[in-house]
C-alpha positions, 0 to 999 in steps of 0.5 A: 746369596743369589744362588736361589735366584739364578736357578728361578731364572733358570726355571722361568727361562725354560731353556730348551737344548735348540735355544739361543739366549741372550744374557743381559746385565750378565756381569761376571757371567753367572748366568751365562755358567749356569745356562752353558751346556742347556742350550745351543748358543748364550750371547753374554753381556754387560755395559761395563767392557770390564765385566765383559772382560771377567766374564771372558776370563771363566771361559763359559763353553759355548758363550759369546761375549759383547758389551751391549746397553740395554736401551740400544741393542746393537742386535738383529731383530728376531735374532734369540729364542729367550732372554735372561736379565738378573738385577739390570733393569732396575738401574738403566734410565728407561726400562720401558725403552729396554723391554721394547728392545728386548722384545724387539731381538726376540723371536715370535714366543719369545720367554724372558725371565728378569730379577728385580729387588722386592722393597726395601722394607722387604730387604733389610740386608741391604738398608744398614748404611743407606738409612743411616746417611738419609738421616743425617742429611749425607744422601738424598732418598731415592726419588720415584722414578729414579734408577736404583735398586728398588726402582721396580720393587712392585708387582703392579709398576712392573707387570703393565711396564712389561705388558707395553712392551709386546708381551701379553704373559706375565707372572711374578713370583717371590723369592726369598733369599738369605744374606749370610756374612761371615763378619762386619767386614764382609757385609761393608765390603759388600755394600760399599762395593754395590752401592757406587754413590754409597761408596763416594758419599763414605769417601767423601767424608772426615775420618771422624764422621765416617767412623761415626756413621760406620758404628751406627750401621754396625748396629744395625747389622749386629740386630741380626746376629744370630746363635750360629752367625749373621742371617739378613733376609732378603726377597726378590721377584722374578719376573717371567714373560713372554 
């Protein structure tokens, strides 16, 4: 699913071969695997010391591994060529902080490439629960402004965001993305595992009321069904700047 917006990170990345390069929000080290072997040092890292810890564990040659917040870099200033973030500053409590202090640990010319999720009209994949639990009054929409995942979802919020940190080129580009489970089970699993307050919410409730609100997702997921299986699209942005 986010193959094709790891390889437009990537791209925007511009990896040269002499680069130091600092992967943030990097998880499980998807990034860190895909740059390895194209540039001379990745510094891989996650808040959560236990995806750090999984990211250890794939043995990425070159890479280093810490756990770093975003909004308070443990880091030297000018210290990397480039920086990468997938899916991670849409969910810190002030990007604007983050970008200050990513642009802070980046050398003169220093590129960075981020991925955010376009709206969520955008990306039905991803509203089959949430919706349903809006509805019924189980969950609070989103308030503007707040951390989540379509905090910045709009070219014209994040291209001035990025500029008031220090870099004066930015470009945002689409990237579709296709959402292919192999069943129901898979894409709750998938969800519930994204979505912390989601997955507490669903916990919190009487079998009954649970088994209610599962079928009515379901029957949303089922509007994608397609002859050769399930196809929920997807967009996100990826963000290049430097």
């Amino acid at each position: 699913m986010n193959a094709p917006v790891t390889a437009a990170l990537v791209a925007a990345l511009e990896p040269r071969a002499e680069d130091s390069v600092l992967d943030l929000a990097g998880g499980t080290g998807d990034l860190a695997q895909a740059l390895s072997g194209r540039v001379a040092r990745v510094l891989t890292s996650d808040l959560s010391p236990a995806m750090v810890k999984a990211a250890v564990r794939r043995r990425i040659h070159g890479a280093e591994h810490r756990v770093l917040n975003l909004q308070a870099l443990e880091l030297a200033d000018a210290s990397f060529d480039a920086a990468v973030c997938r899916y991670g500053l849409m969910l810190v409590p002030d990007p604007a902080l983050a970008l200050r202090e990513i642009r802070r640990v980046l050398r003169p010319g220093g590129r960075l490439a981020f991925a955010t999720w376009a709206p969520a009209k955008r990306n039905p994949w991803a509203t089959a629960y949430g919706p349903v639990l809006v509805e019924r009054g189980l969950m609070e929409p989103p308030r503007p402004g707040e951390p989540g995942q379509f905090a910045l979802a709009d070219e014209t919020v994040i291209e001035p965001l990025v500029r008031a940190s220090g870099f004066t080129e930015v470009v945002v580009s689409e990237i579709p993305i296709d959402y292919r489970p192999k069943d129901w089970k898979e894409y709750r699993r998938l969800v519930t595992n994204l979505g912390a307050g989601l997955r507490q919410t669903l916990e919190s409730l009487e079998p009954e009321a649970r088994a209610e609100i599962d079928a009515a997702a379901r029957l949303r997921f089922e509007r994608f069904r397609t002859p050769v299986g399930y196809l929920m699209p997807g967009l996100a942005l990826v963000t290049s700047a430097r």
